[in-house]
C-alpha positions as CSV (number, residue, x, y, z in Angstrom):
1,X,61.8,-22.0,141.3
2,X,59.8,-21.1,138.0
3,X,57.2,-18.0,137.9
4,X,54.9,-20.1,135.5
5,X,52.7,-18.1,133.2
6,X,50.1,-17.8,130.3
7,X,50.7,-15.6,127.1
8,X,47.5,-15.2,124.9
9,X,47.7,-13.7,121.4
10,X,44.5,-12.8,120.7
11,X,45.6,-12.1,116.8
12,X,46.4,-15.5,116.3
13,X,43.1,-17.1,118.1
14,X,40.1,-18.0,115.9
15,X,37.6,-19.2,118.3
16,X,37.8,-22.4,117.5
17,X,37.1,-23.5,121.3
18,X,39.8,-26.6,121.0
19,X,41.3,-24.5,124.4
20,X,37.7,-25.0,126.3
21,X,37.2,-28.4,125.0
22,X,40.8,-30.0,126.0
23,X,39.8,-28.5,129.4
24,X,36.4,-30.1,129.5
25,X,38.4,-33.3,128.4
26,X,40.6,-33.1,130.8
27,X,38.4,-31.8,134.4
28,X,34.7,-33.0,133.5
29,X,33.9,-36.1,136.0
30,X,37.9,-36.6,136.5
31,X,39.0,-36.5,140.5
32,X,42.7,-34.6,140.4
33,X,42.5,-34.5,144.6
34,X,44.4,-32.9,146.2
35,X,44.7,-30.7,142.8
36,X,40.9,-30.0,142.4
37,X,37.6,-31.8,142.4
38,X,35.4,-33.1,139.2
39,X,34.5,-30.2,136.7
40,X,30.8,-30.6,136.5
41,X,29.2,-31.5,132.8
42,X,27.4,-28.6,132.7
43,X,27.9,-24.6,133.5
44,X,31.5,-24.1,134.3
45,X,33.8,-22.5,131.9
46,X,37.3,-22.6,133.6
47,X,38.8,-21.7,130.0
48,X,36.3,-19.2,128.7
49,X,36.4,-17.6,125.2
50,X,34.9,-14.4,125.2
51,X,33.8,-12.9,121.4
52,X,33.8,-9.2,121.7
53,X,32.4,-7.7,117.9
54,X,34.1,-4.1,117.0
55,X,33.0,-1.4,114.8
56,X,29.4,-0.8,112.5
57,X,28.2,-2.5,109.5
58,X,30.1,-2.7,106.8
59,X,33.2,-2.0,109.3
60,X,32.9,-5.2,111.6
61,X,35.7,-6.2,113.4
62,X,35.0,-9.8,115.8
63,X,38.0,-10.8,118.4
64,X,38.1,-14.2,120.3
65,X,39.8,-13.8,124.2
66,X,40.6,-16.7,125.8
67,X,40.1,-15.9,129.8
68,X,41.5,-18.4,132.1
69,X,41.9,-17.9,136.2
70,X,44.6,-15.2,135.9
71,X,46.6,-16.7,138.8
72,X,47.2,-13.1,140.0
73,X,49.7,-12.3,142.4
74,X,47.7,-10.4,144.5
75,X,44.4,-12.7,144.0
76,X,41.1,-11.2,145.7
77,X,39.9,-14.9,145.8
78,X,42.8,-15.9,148.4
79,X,42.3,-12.9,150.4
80,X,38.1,-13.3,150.8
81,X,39.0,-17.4,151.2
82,X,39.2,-18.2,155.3
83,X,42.0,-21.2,156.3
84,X,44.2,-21.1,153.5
85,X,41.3,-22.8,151.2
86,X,43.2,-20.5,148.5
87,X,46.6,-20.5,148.1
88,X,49.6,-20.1,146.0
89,X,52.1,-22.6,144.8
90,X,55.8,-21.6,145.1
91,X,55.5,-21.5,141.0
92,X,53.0,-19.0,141.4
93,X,49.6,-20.8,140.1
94,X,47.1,-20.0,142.6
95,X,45.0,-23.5,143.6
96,X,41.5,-23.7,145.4
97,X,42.1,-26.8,148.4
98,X,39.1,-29.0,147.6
99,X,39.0,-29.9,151.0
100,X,39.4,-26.9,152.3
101,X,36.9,-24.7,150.5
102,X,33.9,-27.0,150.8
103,X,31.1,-24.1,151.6
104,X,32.7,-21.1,151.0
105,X,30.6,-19.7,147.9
106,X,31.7,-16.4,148.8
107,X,35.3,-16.6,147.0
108,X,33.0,-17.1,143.3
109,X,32.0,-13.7,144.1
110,X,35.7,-12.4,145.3
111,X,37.3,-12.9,142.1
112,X,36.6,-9.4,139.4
113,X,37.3,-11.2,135.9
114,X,34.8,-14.2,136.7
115,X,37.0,-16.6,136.5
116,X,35.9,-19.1,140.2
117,X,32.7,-21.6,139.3
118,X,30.5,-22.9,142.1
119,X,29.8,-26.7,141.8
120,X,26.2,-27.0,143.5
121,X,26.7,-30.8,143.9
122,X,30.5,-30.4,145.8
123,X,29.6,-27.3,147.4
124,X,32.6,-26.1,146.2
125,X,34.0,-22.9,144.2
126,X,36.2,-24.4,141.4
127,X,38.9,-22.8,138.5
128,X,41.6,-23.7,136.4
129,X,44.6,-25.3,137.6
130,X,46.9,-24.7,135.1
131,X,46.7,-28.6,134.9
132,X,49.1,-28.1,137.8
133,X,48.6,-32.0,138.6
134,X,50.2,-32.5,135.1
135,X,53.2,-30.2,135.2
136,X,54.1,-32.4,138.4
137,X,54.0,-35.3,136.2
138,X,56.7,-33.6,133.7
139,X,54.3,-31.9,131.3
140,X,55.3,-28.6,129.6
141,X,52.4,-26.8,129.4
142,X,48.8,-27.2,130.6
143,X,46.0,-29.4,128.6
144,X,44.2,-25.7,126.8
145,X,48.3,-24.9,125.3
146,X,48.8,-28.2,123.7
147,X,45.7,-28.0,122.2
148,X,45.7,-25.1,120.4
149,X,46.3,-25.4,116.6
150,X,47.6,-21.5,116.1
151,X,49.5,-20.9,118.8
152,X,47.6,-18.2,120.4
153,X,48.5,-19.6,123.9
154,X,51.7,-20.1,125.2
155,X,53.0,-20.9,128.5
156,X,56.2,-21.2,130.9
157,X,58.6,-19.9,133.3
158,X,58.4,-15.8,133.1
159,X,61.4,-15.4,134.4
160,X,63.6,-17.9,131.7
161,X,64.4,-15.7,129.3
162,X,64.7,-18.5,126.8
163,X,61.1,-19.4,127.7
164,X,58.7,-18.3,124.7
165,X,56.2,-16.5,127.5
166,X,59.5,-14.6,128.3
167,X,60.7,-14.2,124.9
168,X,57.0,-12.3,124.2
169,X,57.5,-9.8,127.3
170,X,60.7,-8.2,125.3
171,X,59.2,-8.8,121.6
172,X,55.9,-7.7,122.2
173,X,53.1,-5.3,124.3
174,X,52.1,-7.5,126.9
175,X,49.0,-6.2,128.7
176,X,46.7,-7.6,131.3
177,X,43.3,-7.8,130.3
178,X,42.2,-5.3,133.2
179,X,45.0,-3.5,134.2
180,X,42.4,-1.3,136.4
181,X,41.9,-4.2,138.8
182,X,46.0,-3.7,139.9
183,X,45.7,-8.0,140.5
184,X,49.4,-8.8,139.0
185,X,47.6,-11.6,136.6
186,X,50.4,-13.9,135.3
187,X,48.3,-14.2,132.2
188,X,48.9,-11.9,129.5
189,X,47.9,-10.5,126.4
190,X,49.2,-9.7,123.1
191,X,46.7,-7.9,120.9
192,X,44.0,-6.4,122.6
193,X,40.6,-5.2,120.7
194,X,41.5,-1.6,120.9
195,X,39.5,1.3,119.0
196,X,39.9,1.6,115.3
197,X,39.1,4.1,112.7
198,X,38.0,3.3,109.0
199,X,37.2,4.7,106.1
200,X,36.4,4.2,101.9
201,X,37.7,7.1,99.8
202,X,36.1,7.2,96.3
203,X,36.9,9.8,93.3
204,X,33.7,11.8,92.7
205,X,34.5,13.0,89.1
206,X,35.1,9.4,88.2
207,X,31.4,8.0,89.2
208,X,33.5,7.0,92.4
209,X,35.6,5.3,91.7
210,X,37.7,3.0,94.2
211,X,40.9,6.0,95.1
212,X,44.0,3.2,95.5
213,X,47.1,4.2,96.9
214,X,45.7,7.4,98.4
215,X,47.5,8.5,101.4
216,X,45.8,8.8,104.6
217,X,47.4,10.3,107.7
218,X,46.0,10.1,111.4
219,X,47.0,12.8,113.8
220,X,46.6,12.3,117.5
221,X,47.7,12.5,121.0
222,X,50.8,9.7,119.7
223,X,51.3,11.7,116.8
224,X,51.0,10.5,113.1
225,X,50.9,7.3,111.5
226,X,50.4,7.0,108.1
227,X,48.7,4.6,105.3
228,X,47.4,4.5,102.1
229,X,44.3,3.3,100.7
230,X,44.0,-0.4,99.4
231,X,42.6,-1.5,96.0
232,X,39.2,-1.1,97.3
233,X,39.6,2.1,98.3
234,X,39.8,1.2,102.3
235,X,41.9,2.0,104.9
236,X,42.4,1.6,108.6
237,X,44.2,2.8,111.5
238,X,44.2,0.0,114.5
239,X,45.0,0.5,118.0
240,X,43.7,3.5,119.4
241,X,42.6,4.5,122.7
242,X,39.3,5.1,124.1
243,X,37.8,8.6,123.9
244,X,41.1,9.9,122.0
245,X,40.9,12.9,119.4
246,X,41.8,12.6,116.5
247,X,42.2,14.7,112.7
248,X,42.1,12.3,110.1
249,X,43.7,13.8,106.6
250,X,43.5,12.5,103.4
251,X,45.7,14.1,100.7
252,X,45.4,12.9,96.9
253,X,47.2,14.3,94.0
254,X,45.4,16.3,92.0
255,X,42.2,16.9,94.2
256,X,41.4,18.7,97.1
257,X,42.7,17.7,100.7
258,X,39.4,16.3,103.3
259,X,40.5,16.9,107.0
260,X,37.8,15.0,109.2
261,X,37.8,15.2,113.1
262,X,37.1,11.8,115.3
263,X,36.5,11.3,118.5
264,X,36.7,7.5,119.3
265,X,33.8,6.8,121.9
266,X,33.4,4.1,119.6
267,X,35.2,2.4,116.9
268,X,34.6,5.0,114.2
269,X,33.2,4.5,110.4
270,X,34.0,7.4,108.7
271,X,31.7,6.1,105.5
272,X,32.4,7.1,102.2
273,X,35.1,9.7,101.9
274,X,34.5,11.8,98.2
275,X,37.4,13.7,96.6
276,X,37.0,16.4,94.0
277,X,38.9,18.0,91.8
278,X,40.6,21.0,92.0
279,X,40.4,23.6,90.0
């Protein structure tokens, strides 16, 4: 039996909402009983895309995250739902019983990443399916998948290691988007908005001038990575953790060295980096 599952690569999705659409398409007014009730037209996002915007002006980063029911292995919602109203397939998508969980509001509540809607007009608490009633039918992949035009979602057996969700676990970080709620979600990410650190480094004795190809090293708790400016004068380092230290040190030829400390509370700006030069 398959262990089906999501992969999101949140570098490749541009928010173009085709994922939330093709699930409005497919859910809103449509009866899939036993599989789940009509999606109401209004108020339920059972493929949500969350923006999340990064850094300061001029340094603005903005990330798309699809969030779908994570279909965790150890789901809060089937634990807080009384008489099996929640439950989990043998290939691991966890289904609310339409029948079943008529009145129980409480399971909305149950689930941390916000994923369970509750339809006023059922009286019923309501998520994605993984379009479960279509993989029965023979379908690959779930309505949100098929209709994405970069290939940000992908989805299939995690254990097949010819499957590309599998083929992403050994080529890739795959993270869950809150590891700290210790659910087991079988949807994963690729690319999560971490902390970044940026900077502009200018030539002061040349009316500042844009500094390309300077090199910039970051030194921190993962040791050093290394870059050089760009032909704006810019550079980056991406993927840092919360509340990590860090020296940043910039090191032209023919100028003086700038060592800056960073703390990353926040995704960091460092501004306007001047070089001199040396006597």
């Amino acid at each position: 039996m398959p262990r089906l599952g999501m992969v999101i690569d949140v570098n490749k999705c541009t928010g173009c909402y085709s994922c939330f659409l093709a699930c409005r398409d497919e859910y809103c007014g449509n009866d899939y009983s036993p599989y789940s009730a009509p999606q109401p037209f209004s108020g339920h996002f059972w493929m949500r895309l969350r923006q999340q915007e990064r850094g300061q002006f001029p340094k603005v980063k903005v990330a798309y995250i699809p969030v779908p029911c994570q279909h965790c292995e150890d789901a809060p919602c089937q634990a807080a739902a009384p008489d099996q109203a929640i439950y989990r397939r043998p290939d691991g998508i966890v289904m609310i019983d339409p029948a079943k969980a008529a009145g129980q509001q409480a399971v909305v509540t149950a689930c941390p990443y916000g994923a369970i809607f509750w339809n006023p007009e059922l009286h019923l608490p309501q998520k994605c399916t993984f379009c479960a009633h279509l993989l029965d039918r023979g379908w690959k992949a779930p309505r949100c998948v098929e209709a994405c035009p970069t290939g940000a979602l992908v989805f299939g057996d995690l254990d097949d290691p010819q499957s590309e969700p599998a083929m992403l676990q050994t080529s890739s970080r795959l993270e869950a988007l809150h590891p700290e709620y210790s659910t087991q979600p079988k949807v994963l990410y690729v690319g999560l908005p971490k902390r970044f650190i940026a900077g502009e480094v200018v030539l002061a004795d040349q009316e500042d001038e844009c500094a390309v190809g300077v090199k910039v090293t970051l030194v921190g708790e993962a040791g050093e990575q290394l870059t050089t400016t760009d032909n704006y004068g810019d550079f980056e380092f991406e993927g840092l953790s919360d509340a990590g230290e860090y020296a940043v040190k910039v090191a032209p030829g023919g100028y003086a060295p700038v060592e800056l400390r960073v703390r990353t509370e926040t995704d960091v700006n460092l501004g306007t980096i001047r070089l001199h030069r040396t006597p």
